[in-house]
N, C-alpha and C positions, 0 to 999 in steps of 0.2 A: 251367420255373420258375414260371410266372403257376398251373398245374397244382396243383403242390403248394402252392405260396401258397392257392389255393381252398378246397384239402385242410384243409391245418393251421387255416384261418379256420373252415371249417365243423367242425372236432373242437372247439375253442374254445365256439363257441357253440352245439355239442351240451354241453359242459360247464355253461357257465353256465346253461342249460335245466334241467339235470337239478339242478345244486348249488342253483340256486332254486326249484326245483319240491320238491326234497329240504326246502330250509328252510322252505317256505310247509307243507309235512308237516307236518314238527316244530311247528311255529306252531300249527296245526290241534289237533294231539293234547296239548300243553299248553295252550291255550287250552279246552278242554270242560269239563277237571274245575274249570279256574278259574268258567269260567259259574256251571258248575252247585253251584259253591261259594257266590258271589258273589248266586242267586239264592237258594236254598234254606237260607243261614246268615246271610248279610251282611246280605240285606234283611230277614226275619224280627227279627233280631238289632237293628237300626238302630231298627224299628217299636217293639219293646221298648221300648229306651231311649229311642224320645221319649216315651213313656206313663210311663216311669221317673220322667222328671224336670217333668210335666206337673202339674196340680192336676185335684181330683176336682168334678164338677158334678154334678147334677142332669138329666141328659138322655142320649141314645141317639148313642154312645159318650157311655160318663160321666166322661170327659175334655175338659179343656180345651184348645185348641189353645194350640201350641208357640210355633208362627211365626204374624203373621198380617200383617197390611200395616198400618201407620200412616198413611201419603200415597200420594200418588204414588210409586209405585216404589221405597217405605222399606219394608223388612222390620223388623221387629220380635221381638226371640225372649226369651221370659219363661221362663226354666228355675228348676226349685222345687228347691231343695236340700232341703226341709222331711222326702222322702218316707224319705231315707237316714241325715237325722236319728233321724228316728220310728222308724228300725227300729232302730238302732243304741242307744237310748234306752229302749228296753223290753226286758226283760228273758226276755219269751214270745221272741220272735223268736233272742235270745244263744242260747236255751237248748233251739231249734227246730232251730237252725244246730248247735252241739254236739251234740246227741242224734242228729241224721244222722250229722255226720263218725263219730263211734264207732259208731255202730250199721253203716255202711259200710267202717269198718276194721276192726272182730269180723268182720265177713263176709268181708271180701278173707283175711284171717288163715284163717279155717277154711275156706274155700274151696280155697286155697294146698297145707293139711294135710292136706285130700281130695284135688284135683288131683294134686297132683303126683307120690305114687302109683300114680294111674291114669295117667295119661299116661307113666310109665316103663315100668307094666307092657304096655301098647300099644305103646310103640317097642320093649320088647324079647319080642312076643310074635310065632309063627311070621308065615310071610304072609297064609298062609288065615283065620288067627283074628284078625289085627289090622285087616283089613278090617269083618267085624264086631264086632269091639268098638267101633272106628272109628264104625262106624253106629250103635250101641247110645249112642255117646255124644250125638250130634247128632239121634237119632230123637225127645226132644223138641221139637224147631223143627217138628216136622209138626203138632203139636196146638198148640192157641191157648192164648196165655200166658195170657190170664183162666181160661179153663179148668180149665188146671194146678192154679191157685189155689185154686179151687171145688172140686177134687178133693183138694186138702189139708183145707177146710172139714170136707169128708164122711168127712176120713179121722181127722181131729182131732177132730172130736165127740163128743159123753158117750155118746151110743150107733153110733159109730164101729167099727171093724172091731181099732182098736189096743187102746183100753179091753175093748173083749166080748175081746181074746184074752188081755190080763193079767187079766181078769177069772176067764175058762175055766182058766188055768193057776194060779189062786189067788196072783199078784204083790199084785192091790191088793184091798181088799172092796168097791168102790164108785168109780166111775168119777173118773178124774183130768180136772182142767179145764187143757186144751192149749191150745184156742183161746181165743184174747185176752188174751196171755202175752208175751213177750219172747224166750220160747224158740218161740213159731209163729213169728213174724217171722224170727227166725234160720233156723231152717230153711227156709222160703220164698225165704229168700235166697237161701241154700247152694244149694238146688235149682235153684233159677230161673237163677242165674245161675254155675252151676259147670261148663257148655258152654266159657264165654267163658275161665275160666281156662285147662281142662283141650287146648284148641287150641294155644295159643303155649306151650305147655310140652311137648306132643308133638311139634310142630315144629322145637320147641330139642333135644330129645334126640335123635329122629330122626336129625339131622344130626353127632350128635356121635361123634367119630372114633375108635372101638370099641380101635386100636391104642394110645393112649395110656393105658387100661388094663390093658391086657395086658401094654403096659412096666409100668407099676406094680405087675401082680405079680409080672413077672420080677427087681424090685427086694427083693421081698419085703413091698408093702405091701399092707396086708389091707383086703378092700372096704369096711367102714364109713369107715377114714381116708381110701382114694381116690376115694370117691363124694366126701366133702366136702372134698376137697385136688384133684379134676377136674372130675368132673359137674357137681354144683353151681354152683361159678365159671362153666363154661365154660356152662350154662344162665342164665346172670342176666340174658339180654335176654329168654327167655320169662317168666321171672319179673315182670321190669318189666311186658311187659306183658299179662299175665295181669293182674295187679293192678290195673293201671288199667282193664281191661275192664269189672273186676267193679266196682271203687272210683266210678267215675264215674256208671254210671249207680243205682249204691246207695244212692249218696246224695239223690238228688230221686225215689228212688223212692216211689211213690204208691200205688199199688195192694195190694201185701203188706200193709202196714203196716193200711191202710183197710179189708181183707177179714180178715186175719188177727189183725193188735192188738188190743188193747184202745182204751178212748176215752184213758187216758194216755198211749197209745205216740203223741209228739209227734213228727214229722219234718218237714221243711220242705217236702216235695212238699205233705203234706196243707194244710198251711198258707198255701201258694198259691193251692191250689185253692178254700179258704174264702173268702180274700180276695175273689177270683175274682167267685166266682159264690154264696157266700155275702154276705159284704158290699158285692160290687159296688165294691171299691175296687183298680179297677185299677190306681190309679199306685205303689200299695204292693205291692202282686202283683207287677209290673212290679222295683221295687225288688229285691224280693227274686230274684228270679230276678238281676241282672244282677248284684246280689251275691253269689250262688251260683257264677253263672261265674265269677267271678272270681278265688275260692276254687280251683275245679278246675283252672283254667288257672294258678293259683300253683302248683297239686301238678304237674301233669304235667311244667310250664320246670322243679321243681324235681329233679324225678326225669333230666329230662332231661340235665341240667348234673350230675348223680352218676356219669349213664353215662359223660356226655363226660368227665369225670375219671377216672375206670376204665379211658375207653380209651386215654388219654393215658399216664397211668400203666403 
């Protein structure tokens, strides 16, 4: 008896060994991405916002501190509402913020109209060829994204490769002006960021269950109805988020707009960036950005809470 009593005590506390050892795992492998959340976005993020609601000086950071000590062991914290006044207040900044959101929803829209084409015709192409097409889509990310841009420059130019070949084929009599237009920015976008779409929309269709149109033709329904009475529906989480891939980062985008726009094409990256390190007015820099987020994180809870309703539904 004393024998197996030893027995069952040591399987016991071979259990709780292994069930804590198991949970200190889990603890482990949830806890990383939280760190690495925590340092890489929290604290960045927090840094922002105290320059957000800071005042501007005269010196090296040309902010004022936040917190500072009054006495002994009194903290003190002077927050400027003044900065979210001031942007909210002028009408460049309204109309910095509008000119991105559209200019980022034209994009995610044509983006969408491209995509989602290509990524059907990759989920339903053989195996050999959808591997390279596969790589044909992503073979972008090997060259550097300024690059890219600079290779639009060179290709949108009045003595470009586009103009000399409407030229040679007698389309226009003298060279059309691309760059620093509305339609460069567009397509920079389209290009630049039509990777991000064209992913969660092949992974949505990939996955989708090839039998339930074959029921529907054995129903007698004809592919244009049951693409948009199955495919479709049943792809609407790559749709989400393809959209936001592209939508999010289009909006603060900087660079396109900077290399390819004209000096009207107003967006709020550029805007920033003047702020910046043209006027040296960080705590309105600051503002704006943290009003930016705020904006984005409206769209995506909103997108969010559409899906949760769809699936509920």
């Amino acid at each position: 008896m004393n024998a197996i009593a030893h027995t069952g005590l040591a399987r016991a506390v071979r259990r709780l060994r292994g069930s804590g050892g198991s949970a200190i795992g889990r603890w482990f492998v949830i806890a990383v991405p939280y760190f690495w959340l925590a340092l890489f976005f929290l604290v960045p993020f927090l840094i922002v916002l105290k320059i957000a609601f800071a005042n501007i000086q005269l010196s090296m950071p040309p902010v004022e501190p936040v917190v500072t000590w009054a006495g002994d062991k009194v903290l003190q914290f002077r927050l400027h509402f003044s900065n979210f006044a001031f942007i909210f207040g002028d009408s460049l900044y309204i109309a910095a913020f509008l000119n991105s959101l559209q200019v980022a929803a034209i994009s995610t829209v044509l983006a969408l109209l491209i995509g989602y084409p290509m990524a059907y015709g990759i989920a339903r192409a053989p195996g050999t060829w959808r591997n390279i097409l596969f790589l044909l889509v992503v073979l972008p990310f090997f060259t550097s994204f300024l690059l890219r841009v600079y290779a639009w420059m060179g290709l949108l130019g009045r003595n470009g490769p586009i103009n000399a070949i409407l030229m040679k084929f007698g389309i226009v009599s003298e060279p059309l002006q691309f760059l620093q237009t509305d339609f460069a920015v567009y397509l920079g976008m389209v290009y630049s960021y039509l990777p991000f779409m064209v992913l969660p929309l092949y992974t949505a269709i990939e996955k989708l269950d090839l039998t339930l149109l074959e029921a529907a033709a054995d129903l007698g329904c004809r592919p244009t109805k049951a693409f948009f009475k199955i495919t479709l529906p049943l792809t609407k989480e790559g749709i989400f988020a393809g959209c936001l891939l592209v939508f999010i980062p289009a909006v603060g985008e900087y660079v396109i707009p900077a290399l390819l726009g004209g000096p009207d094409t107003l967006m709020i990256g550029r805007v920033v960036w003047d702020e910046f390190f043209g006027n040296r007015d960080w705590p309105v820099a600051s503002a704006l950005a943290i009003v930016l987020l705020v904006i984005l994180a409206g769209f995506v809870l909103l997108l969010q809470r559409v899906q949760a309703r769809e699936k509920e539904a």
